[in-house]
C-alpha positions as CSV (number, residue, x, y, z in Angstrom):
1,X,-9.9,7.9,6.5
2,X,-6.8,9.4,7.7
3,X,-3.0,8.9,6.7
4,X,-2.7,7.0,9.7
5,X,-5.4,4.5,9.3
6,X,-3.6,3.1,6.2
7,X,-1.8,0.3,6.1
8,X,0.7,0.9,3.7
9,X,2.5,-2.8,4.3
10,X,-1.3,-4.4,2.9
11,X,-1.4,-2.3,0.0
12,X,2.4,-2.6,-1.3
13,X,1.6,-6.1,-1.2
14,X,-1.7,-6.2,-2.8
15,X,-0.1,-3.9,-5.4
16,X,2.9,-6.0,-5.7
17,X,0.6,-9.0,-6.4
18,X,-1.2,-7.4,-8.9
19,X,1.7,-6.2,-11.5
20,X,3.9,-9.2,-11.1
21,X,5.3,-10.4,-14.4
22,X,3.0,-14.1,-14.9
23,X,4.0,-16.7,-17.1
24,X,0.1,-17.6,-16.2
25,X,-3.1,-16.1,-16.1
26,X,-4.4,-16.9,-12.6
27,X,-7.7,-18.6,-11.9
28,X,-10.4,-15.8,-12.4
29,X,-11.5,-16.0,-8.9
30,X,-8.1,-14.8,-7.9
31,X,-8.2,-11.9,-9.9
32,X,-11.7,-11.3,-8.4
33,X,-10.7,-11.0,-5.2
34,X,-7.3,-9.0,-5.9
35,X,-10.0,-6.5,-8.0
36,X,-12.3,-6.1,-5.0
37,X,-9.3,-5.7,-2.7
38,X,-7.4,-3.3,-5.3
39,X,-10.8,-1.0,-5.2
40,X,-11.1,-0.7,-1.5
41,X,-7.4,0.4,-1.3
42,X,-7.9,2.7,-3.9
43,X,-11.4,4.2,-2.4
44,X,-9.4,4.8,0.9
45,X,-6.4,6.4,-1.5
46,X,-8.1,8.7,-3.3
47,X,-9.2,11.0,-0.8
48,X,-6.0,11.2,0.5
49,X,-4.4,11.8,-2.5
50,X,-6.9,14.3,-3.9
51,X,-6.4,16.8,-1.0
52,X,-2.2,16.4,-1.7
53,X,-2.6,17.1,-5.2
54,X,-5.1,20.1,-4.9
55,X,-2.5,21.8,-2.5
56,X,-0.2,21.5,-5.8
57,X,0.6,25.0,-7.7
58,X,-2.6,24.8,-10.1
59,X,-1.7,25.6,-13.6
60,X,1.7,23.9,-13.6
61,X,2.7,20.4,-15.3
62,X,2.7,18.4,-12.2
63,X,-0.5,19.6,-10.9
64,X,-2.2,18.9,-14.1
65,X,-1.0,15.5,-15.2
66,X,-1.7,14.1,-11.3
67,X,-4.9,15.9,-11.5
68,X,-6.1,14.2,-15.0
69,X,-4.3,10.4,-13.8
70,X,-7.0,11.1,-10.5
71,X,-10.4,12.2,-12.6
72,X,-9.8,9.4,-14.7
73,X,-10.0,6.8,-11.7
74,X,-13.9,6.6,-11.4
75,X,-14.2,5.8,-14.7
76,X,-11.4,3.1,-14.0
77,X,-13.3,1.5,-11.2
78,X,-16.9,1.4,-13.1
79,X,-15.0,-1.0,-16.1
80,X,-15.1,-3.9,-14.3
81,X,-13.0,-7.0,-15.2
82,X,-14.5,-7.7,-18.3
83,X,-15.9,-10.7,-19.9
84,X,-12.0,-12.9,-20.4
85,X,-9.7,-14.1,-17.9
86,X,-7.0,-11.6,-20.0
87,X,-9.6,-8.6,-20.1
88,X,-9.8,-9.6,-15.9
89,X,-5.9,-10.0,-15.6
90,X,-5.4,-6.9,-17.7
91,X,-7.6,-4.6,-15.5
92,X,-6.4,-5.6,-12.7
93,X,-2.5,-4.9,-13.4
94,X,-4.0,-1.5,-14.6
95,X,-5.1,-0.9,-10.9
96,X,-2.5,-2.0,-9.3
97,X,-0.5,0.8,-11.1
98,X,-3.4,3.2,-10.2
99,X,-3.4,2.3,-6.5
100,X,1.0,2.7,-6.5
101,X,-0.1,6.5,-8.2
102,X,-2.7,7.2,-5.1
103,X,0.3,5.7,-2.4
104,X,2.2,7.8,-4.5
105,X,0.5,11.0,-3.8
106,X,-1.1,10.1,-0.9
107,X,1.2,11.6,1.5
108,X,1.1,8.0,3.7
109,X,4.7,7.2,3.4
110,X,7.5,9.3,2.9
111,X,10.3,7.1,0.8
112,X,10.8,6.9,-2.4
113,X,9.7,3.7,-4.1
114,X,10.2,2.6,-7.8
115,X,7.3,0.8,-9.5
116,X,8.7,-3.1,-9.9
């Protein structure tokens, strides 16, 4: 995948949808489908974002804390949603902030956005 075949509009909104401040816990099938689509954006992000962050100056503060955040993302995707409707709700807020890090860092978009 290439910066261009992103479509950054989908994923701010599927991100925006999955850190929104609830009064509720949706139906589990919701957060279902927002996980599966939360791991495809990520999968196409990561790529992306790992080349960006290896061009970093290795050895500084920057490069390391993106570079941890970015190993620990496989081992975010192989939890699952867990066995509760809050276990499901709370993973999938967790990616949504993953996925804004890989935007982020991706090089896709060059603005500055602030995490709602």
């Amino acid at each position: 995948m290439t910066v261009d075949d992103v479509d950054v509009c989908a994923i701010e909104k599927t991100i925006a949808r999955a850190v929104v401040k609830r009064t509720a816990l949706p139906p589990y099938e919701e957060l279902c489908e927002l996980h599966d689509v939360l791991v495809e954006h990520i999968k196409a992000l990561v790529p992306l974002a790992d080349k960006r962050i290896n061009r970093l100056n290795r050895g500084t503060v920057d490069w390391y804390q993106k570079r941890s955040r970015l190993d620990l993302i496989p081992h975010e995707l192989r939890q699952g949603l867990g066995s509760g409707l809050q276990s499901a709700d709370w993973h999938v807020r967790s990616l949504g902030y993953t996925c804004h890090f890989l935007l982020d860092n991706s090089g896709v978009t060059s603005d500055a956005r602030s995490m709602p």
